[in-house]
N, C-alpha and C positions, 0 to 999 in steps of 0.2 A: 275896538272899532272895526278890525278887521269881519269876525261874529257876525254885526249888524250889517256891512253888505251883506255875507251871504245869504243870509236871510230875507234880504230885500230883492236880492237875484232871484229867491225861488226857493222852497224844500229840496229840490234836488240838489241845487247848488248849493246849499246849506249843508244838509247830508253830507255832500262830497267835502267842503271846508270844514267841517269838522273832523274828518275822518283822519284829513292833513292834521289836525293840529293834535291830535289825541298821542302821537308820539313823543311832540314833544311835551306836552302836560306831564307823560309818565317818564322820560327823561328828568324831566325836575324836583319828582318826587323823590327824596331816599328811601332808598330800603328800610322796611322798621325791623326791630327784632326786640325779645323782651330782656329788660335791663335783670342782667347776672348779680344779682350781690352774694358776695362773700358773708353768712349772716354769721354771728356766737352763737355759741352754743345760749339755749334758754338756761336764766335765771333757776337755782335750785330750791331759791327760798318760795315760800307756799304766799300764795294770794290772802291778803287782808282781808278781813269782813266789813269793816270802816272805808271800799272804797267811796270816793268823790262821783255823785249823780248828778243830771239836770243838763238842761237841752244846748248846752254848750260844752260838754264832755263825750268823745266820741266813746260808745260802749266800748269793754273789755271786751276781747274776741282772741281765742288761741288759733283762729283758722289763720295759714297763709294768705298773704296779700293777693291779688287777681297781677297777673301779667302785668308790667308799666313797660311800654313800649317805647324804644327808644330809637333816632338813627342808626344803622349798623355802624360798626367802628367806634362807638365813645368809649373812652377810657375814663377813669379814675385821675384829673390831673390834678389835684387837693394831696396827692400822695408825695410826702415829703418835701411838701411844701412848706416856708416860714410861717409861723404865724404867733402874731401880738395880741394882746388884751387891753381894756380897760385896767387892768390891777394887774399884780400880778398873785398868781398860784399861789395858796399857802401850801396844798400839797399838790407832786407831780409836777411835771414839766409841760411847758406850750406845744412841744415839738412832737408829746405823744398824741396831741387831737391830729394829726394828720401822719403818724406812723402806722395805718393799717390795724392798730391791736384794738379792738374793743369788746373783750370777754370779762367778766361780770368778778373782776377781781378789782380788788383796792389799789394794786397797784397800776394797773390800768385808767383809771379816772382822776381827772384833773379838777381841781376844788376850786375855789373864787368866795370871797366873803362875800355877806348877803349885799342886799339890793340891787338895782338894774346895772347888770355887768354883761359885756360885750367881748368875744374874740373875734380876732378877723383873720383869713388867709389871705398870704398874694399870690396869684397863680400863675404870677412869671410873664403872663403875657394875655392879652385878651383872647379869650374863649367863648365860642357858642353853649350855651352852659342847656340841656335839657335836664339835666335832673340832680337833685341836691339829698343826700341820704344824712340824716341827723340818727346819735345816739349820744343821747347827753347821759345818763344814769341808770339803765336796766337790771343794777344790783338789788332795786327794789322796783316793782309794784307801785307806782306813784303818777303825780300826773308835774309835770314842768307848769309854770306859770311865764306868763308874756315872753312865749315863743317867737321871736321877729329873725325873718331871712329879710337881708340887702342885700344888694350888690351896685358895684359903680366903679367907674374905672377915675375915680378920685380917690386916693387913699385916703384923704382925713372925711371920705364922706361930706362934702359940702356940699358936691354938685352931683347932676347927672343920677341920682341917686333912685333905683326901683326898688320897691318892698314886692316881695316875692311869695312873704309867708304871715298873717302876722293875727293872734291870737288876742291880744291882749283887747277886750271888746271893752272897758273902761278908761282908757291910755293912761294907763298908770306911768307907762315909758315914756310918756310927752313924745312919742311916734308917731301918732295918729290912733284912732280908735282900729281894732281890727274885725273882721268878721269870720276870720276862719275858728276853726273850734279846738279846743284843748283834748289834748292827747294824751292816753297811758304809756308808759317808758315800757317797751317789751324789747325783747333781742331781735325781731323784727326791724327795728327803729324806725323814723319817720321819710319817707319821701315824698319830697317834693316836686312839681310841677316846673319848672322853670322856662318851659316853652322858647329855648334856644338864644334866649335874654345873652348881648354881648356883654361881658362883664372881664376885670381882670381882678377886682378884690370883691372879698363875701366876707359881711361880718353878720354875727348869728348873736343876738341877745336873749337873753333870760334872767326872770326875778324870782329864784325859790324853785319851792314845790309846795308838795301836798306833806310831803315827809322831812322838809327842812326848810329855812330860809337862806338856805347856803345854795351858793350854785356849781352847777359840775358839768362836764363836757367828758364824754370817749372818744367821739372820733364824728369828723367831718369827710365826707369821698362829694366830689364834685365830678359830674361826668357830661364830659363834653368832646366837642372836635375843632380842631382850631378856626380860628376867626376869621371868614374868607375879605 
């Protein structure tokens, strides 16, 4: 409101009330910087010739990701953090999706029997969440099927509930249909967008793959700054 008097005062006075207010605009603004991740080492096994095409598979690409900019100061707070499933593990532990290790060994990946299965972190307290880094499986060349990110500060998920990421364009998950596009598993792994969404649990679903119908998870890093 303030804006439209000065504008109705004159350009000059206009001029001049902007000139006041442009400090504090850039006061409010964070600093961005480009988000760090700690990647794996890439996969040693050699690319399929059978991979998965068509206009809802993002092409296979070895270049690095472009810059994702982030607030300065977010951390990693998904880092040792609890976290529970739909099922549990046949192989590996819940505790290693959020122990930092996600290199392209066996013993580093957490398995889950097929169909639509779910892990979820709690992250201790609500956080401005700007970016969600996924690496479900990049010991193979494969594509994840009904990739879905939530989050809500309800644990069983009832309420309050935002979808953040969600692939699955047929709702086979009974989630909703999704429109984002299905992704190849690299040591890269996936990030997401989370646009500062306050959340204090993230639960991450998937059904299968391209290379199995079993499900697997390495590791989840959630980066954020606490919840003003």
């Amino acid at each position: 409101m303030k804006l439209i008097h000065f504008f109705k005062a004159g350009p000059t006075t206009a001029l001049a009330g902007l000139l006041l207010c442009l400090p504090l605009l850039c006061a409010e603004a964070p600093a961005k910087e480009a988000l760090a991740l700690q990647l794996p080492a890439p996969t040693l096994k050699g690319t399929p010739e059978d991979l998965p095409k068509g206009p809802n598979i993002e092409p296979l690409t070895d270049k690095p990701r472009p810059p994702f900019m982030v607030p300065r100061g977010v951390t990693n707070v998904a880092l040792g953090k609890p976290v529970t499933s739909s099922v549990a593990p046949f192989s590996g532990e819940l505790n290693q999706i959020t122990d930092g290790k996600k290199e392209a060994f066996d013993y580093d990946a957490v398995e889950f029997k097929k169909g639509t299965q779910w892990v979820q972190v709690d992250l201790g307290d609500a956080y401005s969440i700007y970016a969600i880094a996924l690496w479900h499986d990049h010991r193979y060349i494969q594509v994840m099927h009904d990739v879905i990110v939530q989050v809500s500060d309800d644990p069983a998920f009832k309420t309050n509930v935002q979808t953040l990421f969600n692939n699955d364009v047929d709702n086979s998950a009974a989630l909703g249909a999704g429109t984002d596009r299905e992704y190849f598993e690299t040591h890269q792994g996936k990030v997401i967008d989370a646009k500062g969404v306050k959340a204090r649990y993230l639960r991450g679903y998937t059904k299968g793959s391209t290379s199995s119908a079993l499900n697997c998870w390495q590791e989840i890093e959630v980066y954020a700054l606490p919840a003003k």
